[in-house]
N, C-alpha and C positions, 0 to 999 in steps of 0.2 A: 627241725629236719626229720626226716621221716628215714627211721633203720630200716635198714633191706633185713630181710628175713630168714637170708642164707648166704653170704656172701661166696662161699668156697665155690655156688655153682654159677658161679657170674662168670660168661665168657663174653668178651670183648668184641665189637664189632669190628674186622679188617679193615684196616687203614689200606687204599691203592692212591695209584699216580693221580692227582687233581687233573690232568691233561689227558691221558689215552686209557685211565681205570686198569692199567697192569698192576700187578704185585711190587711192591717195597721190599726192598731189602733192609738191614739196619746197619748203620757206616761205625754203629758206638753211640753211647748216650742217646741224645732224642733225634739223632743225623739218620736218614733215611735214603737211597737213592731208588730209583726206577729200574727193575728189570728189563723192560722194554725199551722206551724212548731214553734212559740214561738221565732224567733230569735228575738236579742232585739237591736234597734239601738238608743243606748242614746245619748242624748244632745252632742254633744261635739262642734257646732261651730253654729254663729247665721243662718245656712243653715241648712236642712236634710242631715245629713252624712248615705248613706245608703249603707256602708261596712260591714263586717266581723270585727272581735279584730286583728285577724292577718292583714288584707288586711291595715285596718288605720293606725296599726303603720310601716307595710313599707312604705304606702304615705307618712306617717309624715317624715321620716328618708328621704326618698328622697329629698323633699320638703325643708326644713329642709338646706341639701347639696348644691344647686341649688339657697338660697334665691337672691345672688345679679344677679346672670344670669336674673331667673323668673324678679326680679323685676325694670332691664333697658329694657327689651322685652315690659313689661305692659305698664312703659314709655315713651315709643318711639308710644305705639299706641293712646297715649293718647297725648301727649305733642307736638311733630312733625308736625306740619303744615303738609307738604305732604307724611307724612305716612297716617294720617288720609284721607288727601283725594285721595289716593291709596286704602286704603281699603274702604271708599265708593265706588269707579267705582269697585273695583275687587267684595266688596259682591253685589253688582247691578248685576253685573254679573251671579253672580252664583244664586240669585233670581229669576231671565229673567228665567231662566231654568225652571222652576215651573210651567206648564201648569196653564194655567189660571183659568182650573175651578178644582183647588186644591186648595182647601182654607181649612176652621176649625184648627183644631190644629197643632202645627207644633213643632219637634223637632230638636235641632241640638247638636251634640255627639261633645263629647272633644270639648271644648266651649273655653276651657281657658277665655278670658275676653270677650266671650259671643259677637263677634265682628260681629256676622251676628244677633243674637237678639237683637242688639243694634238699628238694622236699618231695623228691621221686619215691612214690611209692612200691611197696616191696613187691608188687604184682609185676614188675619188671625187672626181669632179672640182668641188665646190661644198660649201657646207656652212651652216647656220646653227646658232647658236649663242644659249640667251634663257636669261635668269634675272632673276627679281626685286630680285635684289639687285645694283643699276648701280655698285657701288664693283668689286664684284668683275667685273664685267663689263666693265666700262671697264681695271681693271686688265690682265684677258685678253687683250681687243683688243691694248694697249700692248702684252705680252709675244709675242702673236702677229707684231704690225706688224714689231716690232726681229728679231724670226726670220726674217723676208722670208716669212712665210706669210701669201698672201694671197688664197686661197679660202674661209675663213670670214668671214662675216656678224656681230656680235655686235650683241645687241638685248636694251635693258632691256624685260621686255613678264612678264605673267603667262599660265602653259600653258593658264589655264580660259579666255582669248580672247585663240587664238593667231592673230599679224596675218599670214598664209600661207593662200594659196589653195586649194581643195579638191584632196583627189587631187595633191597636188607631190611628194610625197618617196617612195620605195621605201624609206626605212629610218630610223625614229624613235629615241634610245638615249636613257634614262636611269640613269644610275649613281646610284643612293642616295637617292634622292630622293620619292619617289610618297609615302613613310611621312609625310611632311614636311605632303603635301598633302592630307591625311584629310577635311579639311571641305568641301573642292571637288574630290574626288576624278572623282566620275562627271562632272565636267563638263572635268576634265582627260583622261580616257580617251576621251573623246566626241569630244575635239578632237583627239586622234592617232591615232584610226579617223576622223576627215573629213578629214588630210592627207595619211591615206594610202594610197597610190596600191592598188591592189586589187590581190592577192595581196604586199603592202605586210609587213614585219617591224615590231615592235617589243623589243627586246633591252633586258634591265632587270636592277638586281641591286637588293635591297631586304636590311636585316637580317630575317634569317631568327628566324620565331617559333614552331617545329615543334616546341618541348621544352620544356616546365615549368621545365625549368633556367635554359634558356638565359633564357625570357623573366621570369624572377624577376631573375636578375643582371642582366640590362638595365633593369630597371624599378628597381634598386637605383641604379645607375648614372646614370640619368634624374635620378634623384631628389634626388643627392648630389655631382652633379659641376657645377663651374661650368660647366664648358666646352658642357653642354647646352642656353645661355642659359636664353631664357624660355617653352619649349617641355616641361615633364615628361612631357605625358600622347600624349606620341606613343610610337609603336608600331610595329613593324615586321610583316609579313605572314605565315602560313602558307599551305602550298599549295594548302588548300581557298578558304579566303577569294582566296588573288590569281588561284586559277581563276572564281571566280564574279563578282568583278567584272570584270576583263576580257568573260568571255562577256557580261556585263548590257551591256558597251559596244559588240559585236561583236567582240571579238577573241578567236581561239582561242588557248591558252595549250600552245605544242605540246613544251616542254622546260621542265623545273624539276629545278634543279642545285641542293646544298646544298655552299656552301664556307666554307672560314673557323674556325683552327684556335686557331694558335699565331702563324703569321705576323702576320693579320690582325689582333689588336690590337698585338702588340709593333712591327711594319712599319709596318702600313696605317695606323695611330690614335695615332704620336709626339703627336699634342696631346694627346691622352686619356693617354696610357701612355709617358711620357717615357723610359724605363728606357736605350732605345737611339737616341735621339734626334740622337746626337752619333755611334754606330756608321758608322764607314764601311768592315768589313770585306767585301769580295765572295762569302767561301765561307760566313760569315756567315748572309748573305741568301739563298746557294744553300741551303742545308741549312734553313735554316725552311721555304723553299715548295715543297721536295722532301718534307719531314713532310707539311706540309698536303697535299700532293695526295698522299701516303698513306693517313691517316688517310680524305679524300674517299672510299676504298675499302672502308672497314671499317665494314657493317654496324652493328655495336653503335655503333660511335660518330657517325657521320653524320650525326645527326638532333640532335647538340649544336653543328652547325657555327653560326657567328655572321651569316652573310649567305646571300643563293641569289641563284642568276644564272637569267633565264627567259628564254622565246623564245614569242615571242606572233604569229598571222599572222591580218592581212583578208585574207577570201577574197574570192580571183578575182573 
């Protein structure tokens, strides 16, 4: 994890109403209500849960369905020697992307175990952190708290009414996730072109769907694997499709990388691909992501890569 550089001047990004973006009040503990329209979000986890009565208890009931899936995903990013250090080089990655002189606060959507504000660097002095699913979120918080890192925010809350004020962040990241959100997509990209700040990034990596191949073996995979819950008919993006939603949202889609080799399932995906789970050698894991950013090179193969990493900008 990457230490902030000064924590005393980390100010927090305002929490507002997920519904009409008024000001919160705080009821006690992480209970919040609306100065405005009056919704009320009580206590219910040591996080701000800031849903709706309907919206919580289907989280809960999903969530709920899912516990042993969620809860060898969370362990494999935590526990696996070379998953961990797969997702260090993959969120470096996707941090690299972040113009340099984007700094202040920074948010990242569907967070699950918050694996890019884990390793937020000090050039950001604030940060938030939301996902749907409050086990893992709560878990994040704790593992953040015990690190002494405490500029990120964690918030149960969903991306399609995000509880943040218009124009607040110069830099949005989601790792893996948008594929997740297909049914509320445009209302999720709507909501991270309205917090962000104009000439604002949004940095994303999605499994990549550029090849017959690749998207047959994933759809096998969907299909056949517990570990995909109760989720088959999801789908990862090609780069004509993640160009044309974004622009339907306003955002220009100004880089589109194809990664993801060999490392990527044997490293990145221990829950899926056990094989090396238990590997804890270092030349190991240098030699898979020195292949992988080989092969990134070679024409013919490129376009069987299993994820891409984008870069997406509101204009000015």
């Amino acid at each position: 994890m990457t230490a902030p550089a000064s924590r005393s001047s980390a100010v927090p990004l305002p929490l507002v109403c997920p519904t009409c973006h008024a000001s919160l009040q705080s009821t006690g503990g992480t209970g919040m209500r609306c100065l405005a329209c009056g919704a009320d979000f009580p206590v219910r986890a040591r996080v701000p849960v800031l849903l709706s009565d309907d919206e919580w208890r289907a989280c809960r009931a999903h969530l709920d369905e899912e516990a042993a899936v969620r809860d060898a995903y969370a362990r494999a990013r935590r526990e696996a020697p070379l998953t961990v250090r797969y997702f260090d080089w993959w969120v470096g990655r996707m941090l690299d992307e972040i113009p340099a002189h984007l700094g202040g606060p920074f948010v990242e959507l569907m967070c699950g175990g918050a694996e890019v504000s884990r390793r937020l660097p000090a050039r950001f002095a604030s940060g938030l952190a939301l996902d749907l699913d409050v086990d893992m979120v709560e878990q994040a918080a704790g593992d953040l708290g015990r690190a002494g890192e405490r500029r990120i925010t964690l918030v149960c809350g969903t991306a399609a009414r995000l509880p943040l004020p218009d124009a607040c962040t110069p830099a949005v990241v989601v790792q893996g996730a948008l594929h997740h959100a297909r049914p509320v997509l445009a209302d999720v990209l709507s909501e991270i072109h309205r917090i962000l700040q104009p000439g604002g990034v949004l940095v994303g990596s999605e499994p990549a769907n550029d090849h017959p191949l690749t998207r047959a073996v994933r759809e096998w995979q969907y299909r056949h694997s517990a570990m995909q819950g109760n989720d088959p008919a999801e789908e990862g993006f090609d780069r004509a499709e993640l160009g044309d939603r974004l622009r339907a949202a306003g955002l220009r889609l100004d880089r589109y990388r194809q990664f993801g080799f060999i490392a990527y399932p044997l490293m990145g995906n221990t829950d899926l691909l056990p094989l090396l789970r238990r590997a804890r050698s270092r030349s190991l894991g240098t030699a898979l992501l020195a292949l992988d950013e080989l092969l990134e090179r070679v024409p013919g193969i490129r376009g069987l890569a299993w994820a891409s990493l984008y870069r997406a900008f509101k204009d000015a």
